[in-house]
C-alpha positions as CSV (number, residue, x, y, z in Angstrom):
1,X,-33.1,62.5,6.0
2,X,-32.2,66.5,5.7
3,X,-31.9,68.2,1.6
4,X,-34.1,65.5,0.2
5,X,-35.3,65.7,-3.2
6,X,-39.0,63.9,-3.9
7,X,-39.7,62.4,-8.0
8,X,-43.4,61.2,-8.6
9,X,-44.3,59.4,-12.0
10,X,-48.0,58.2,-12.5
11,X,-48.4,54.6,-14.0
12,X,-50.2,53.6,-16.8
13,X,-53.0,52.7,-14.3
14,X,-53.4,55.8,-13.1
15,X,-51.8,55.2,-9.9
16,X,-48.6,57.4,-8.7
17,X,-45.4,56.4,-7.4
18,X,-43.5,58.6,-5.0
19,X,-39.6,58.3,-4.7
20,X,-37.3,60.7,-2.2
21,X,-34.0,61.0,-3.2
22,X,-30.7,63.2,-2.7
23,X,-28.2,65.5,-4.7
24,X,-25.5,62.5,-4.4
25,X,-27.7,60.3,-6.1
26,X,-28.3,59.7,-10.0
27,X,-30.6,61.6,-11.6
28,X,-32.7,62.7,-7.9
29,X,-35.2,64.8,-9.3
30,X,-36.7,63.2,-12.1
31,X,-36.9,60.1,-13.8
32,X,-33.9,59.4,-16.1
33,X,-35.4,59.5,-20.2
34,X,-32.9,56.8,-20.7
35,X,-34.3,54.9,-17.5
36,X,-37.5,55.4,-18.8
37,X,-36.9,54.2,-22.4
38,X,-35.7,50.5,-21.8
39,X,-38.9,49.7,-19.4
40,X,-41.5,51.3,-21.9
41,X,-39.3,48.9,-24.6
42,X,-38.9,46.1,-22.6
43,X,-41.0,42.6,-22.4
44,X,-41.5,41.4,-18.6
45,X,-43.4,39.0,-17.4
46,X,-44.3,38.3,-13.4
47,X,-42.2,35.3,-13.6
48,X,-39.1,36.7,-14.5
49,X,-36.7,36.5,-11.9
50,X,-34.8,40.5,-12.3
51,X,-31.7,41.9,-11.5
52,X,-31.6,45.7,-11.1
53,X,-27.8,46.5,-11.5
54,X,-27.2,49.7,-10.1
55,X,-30.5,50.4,-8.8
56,X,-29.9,54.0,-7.7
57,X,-33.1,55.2,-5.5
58,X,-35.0,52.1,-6.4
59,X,-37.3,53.3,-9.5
60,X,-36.6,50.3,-12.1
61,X,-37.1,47.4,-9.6
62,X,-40.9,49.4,-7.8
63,X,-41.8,50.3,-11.1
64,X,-41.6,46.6,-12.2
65,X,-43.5,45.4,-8.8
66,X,-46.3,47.9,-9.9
67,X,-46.9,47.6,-13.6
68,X,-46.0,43.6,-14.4
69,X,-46.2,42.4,-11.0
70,X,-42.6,40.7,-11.4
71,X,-41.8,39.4,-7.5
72,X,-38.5,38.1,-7.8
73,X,-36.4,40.7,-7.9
74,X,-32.6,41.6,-6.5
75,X,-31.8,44.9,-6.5
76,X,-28.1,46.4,-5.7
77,X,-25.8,49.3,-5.9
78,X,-22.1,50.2,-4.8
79,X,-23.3,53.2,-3.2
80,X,-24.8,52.5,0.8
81,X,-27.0,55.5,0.4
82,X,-28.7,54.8,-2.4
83,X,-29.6,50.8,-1.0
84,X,-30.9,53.0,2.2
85,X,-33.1,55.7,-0.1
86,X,-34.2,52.0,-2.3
87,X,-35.4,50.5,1.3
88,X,-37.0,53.6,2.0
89,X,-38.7,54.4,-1.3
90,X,-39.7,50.5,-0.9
91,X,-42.0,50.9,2.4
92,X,-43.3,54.4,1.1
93,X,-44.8,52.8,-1.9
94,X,-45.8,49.6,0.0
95,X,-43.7,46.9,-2.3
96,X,-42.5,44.0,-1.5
97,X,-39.0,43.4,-2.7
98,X,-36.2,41.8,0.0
99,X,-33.6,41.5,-1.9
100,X,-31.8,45.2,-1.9
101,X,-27.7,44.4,-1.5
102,X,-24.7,47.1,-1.5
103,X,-22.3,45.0,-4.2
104,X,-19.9,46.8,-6.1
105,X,-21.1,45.2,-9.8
106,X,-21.8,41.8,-9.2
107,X,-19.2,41.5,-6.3
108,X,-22.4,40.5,-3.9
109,X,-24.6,38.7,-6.1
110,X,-24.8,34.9,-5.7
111,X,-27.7,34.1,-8.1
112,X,-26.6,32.7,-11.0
113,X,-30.3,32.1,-12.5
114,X,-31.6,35.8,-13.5
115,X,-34.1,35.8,-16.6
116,X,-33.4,39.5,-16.9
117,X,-30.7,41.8,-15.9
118,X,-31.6,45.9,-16.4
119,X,-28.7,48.3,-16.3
120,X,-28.5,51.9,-17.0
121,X,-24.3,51.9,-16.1
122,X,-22.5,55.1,-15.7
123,X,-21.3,57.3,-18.8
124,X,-18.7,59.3,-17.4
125,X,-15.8,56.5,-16.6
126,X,-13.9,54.2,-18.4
127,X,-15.3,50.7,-19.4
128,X,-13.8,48.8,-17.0
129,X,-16.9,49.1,-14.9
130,X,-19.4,48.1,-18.1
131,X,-17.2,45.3,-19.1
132,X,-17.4,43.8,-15.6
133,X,-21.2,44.0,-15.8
134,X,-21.5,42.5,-19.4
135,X,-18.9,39.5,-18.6
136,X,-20.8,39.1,-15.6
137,X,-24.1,39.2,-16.5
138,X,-23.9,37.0,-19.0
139,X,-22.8,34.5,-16.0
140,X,-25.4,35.1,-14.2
141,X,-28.4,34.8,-16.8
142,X,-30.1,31.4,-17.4
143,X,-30.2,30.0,-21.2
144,X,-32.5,32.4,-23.1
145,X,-32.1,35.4,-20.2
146,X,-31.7,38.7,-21.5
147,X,-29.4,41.7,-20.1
148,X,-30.9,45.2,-21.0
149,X,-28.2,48.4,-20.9
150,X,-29.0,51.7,-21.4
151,X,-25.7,53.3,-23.2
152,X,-24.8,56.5,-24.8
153,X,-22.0,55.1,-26.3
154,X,-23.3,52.9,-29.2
155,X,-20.3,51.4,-30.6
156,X,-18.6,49.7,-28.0
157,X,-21.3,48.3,-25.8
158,X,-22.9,47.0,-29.2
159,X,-19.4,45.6,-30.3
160,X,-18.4,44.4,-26.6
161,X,-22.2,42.7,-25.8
162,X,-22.1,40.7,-29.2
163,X,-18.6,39.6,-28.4
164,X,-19.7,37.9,-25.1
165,X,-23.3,37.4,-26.0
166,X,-22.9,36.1,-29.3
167,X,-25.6,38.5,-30.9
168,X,-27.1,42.6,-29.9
169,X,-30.3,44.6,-30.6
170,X,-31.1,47.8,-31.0
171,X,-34.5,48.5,-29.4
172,X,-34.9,51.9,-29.3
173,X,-33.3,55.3,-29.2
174,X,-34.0,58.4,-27.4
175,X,-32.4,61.7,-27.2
176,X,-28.9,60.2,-27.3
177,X,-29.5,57.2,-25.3
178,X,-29.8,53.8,-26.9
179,X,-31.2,50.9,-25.7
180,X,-29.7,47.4,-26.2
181,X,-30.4,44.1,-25.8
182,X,-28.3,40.8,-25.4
183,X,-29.7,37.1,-25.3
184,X,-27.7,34.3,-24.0
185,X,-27.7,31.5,-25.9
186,X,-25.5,29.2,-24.6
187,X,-22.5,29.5,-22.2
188,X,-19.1,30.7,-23.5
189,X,-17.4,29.0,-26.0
190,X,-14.3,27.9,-24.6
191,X,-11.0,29.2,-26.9
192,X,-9.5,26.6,-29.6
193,X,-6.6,24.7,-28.0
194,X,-3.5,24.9,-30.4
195,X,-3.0,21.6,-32.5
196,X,0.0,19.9,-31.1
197,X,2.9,18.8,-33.7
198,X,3.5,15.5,-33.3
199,X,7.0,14.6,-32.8
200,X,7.1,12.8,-36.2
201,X,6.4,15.8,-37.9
202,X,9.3,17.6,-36.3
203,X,11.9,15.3,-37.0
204,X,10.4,15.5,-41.2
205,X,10.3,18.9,-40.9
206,X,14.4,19.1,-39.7
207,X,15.5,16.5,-42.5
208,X,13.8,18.8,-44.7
209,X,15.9,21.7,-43.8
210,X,19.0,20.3,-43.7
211,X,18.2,19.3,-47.0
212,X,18.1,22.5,-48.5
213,X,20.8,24.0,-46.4
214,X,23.1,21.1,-48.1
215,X,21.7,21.8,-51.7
216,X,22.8,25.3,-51.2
C-alpha cells in the first residue's frame, strides 16, 4: 500500500508491536494518549469476550491479544480501509483475531453477549453517532458487562451513559481526555404505563362539575 505511515509501541514485556497505517486513518502515526489511557485503566481478563467499536488500524483489539491474552474478540469500523490496514496489522504481528467486520456502529454486529465494549468515538460530529453506540452497547453487553468510552466531552457522555446504564465512572483523565465507565445491571426499565381512569371515576368527576357550574 503506497504513503504508508508505520506506529511501534513496546509492551510491558518488552516485546514491540508494529502497526502500518495511512493519512486517512485516525491518529496514523502514533498511538492516540486517549487510546492509551483506557487500556492502562482498564481490568481485562482472557475470558472476556471484547468488542472493539471503531477499531481504526487495529491497536486496541492486538494490544489486548498481546498483553491479557483475551481471544474472543470482534473488531469493526465504518471505514473499509481501516478493516483492510486491521487484517494487515493482524498477520504482521502474528495474532489471532477473526472477527474484523466493516459495520457502521453496530449495524453488523449480531453478538449480543460482549463482556466488554471499548470505544474511543469521534469528537468532531454531533452525538448522534455516540448515542447510537451507548444505546447499543448497552444491548449488546451481558448482565455485569462494561462499555469503556474515551470522551472529551465530559458532561454529556457522563449524563447520557448514566441515563441508559443506570450508573458512570470516572476512571481517569488525561490531557483533556476522560475515561468513563458504564456497568449494565439489568436490562432497561420499561417506561410507566399511564394509570387508566376508570369509567366510574369519570362519570363522578362530571356530576361534580355540573355541580358547581349550577351553584354558580
Amino acid at each position: 500500500m503506497k504513503n504508508n505511515d508505520y506506529v511501534k509501541y513496546k509492551l510491558s514485556n518488552g516485546d514491540t508491536l508494529n502497526f502500518v497505517s495511512k493519512q486517512s486513518l485516525f491518529s496514523p502515526r502514533n498511538i492516540d494518549k486517549g487510546t492509551l489511557a483506557m487500556l492502562q485503566n482498564i481490568t481485562v481478563s482472557s475470558e472476556d469476550k471484547v468488542l472493539d467499536l471503531g477499531c481504526g488500524y487495529g491497536f486496541v483489539g492486538i494490544y489486548l491479544v498481546k498483553e491479557f491474552g483475551v481471544n474472543n474478540i470482534t473488531m469493526c469500523d465504518i471505514d473499509e480501509n481501516a478493516v483492510l490496514y486491521s487484517k494487515q496489522n493482524i498477520e504482521i504481528n502474528d495474532v489471532d483475531i477473526k472477527n474484523i467486520i466493516v459495520s457502521d456502529g453496530f449495524s453488523n454486529i449480531k453478538d449480543n453477549d460482549f463482556t466488554l465494549i471499548l470505544s474511543n468515538p469521534p469528537y468532531h460530529t454531533d452525538f448522534k453517532i455516540a448515542k447510537g453506540f451507548i444505546e447499543n452497547g448497552h444491548k449488546s453487553l451481558v448482565i455485569g458487562g462494561k462499555m469503556v468510552m474515551v470522551v472529551k466531552r465530559l458532561l454529556w457522555y457522563k449524563n447520557k451513559l448514566a441515563a441508559v446504564f443506570g450508573g458512570v465512572k470516572v476512571i481517569a483523565e488525561t490531557d483533556g481526555y476522560y475515561i468513563l465507565i458504564a456497568e449494565k445491571r439489568s436490562q432497561k426499565r420499561p417506561p410507566k404505563k399511564e394509570k387508566k381512569i376508570k369509567q366510574k371515576h369519570l362519570k363522578r368527576l362530571e356530576k361534580s362539575k355540573k355541580r358547581k357550574r349550577k351553584n354558580r
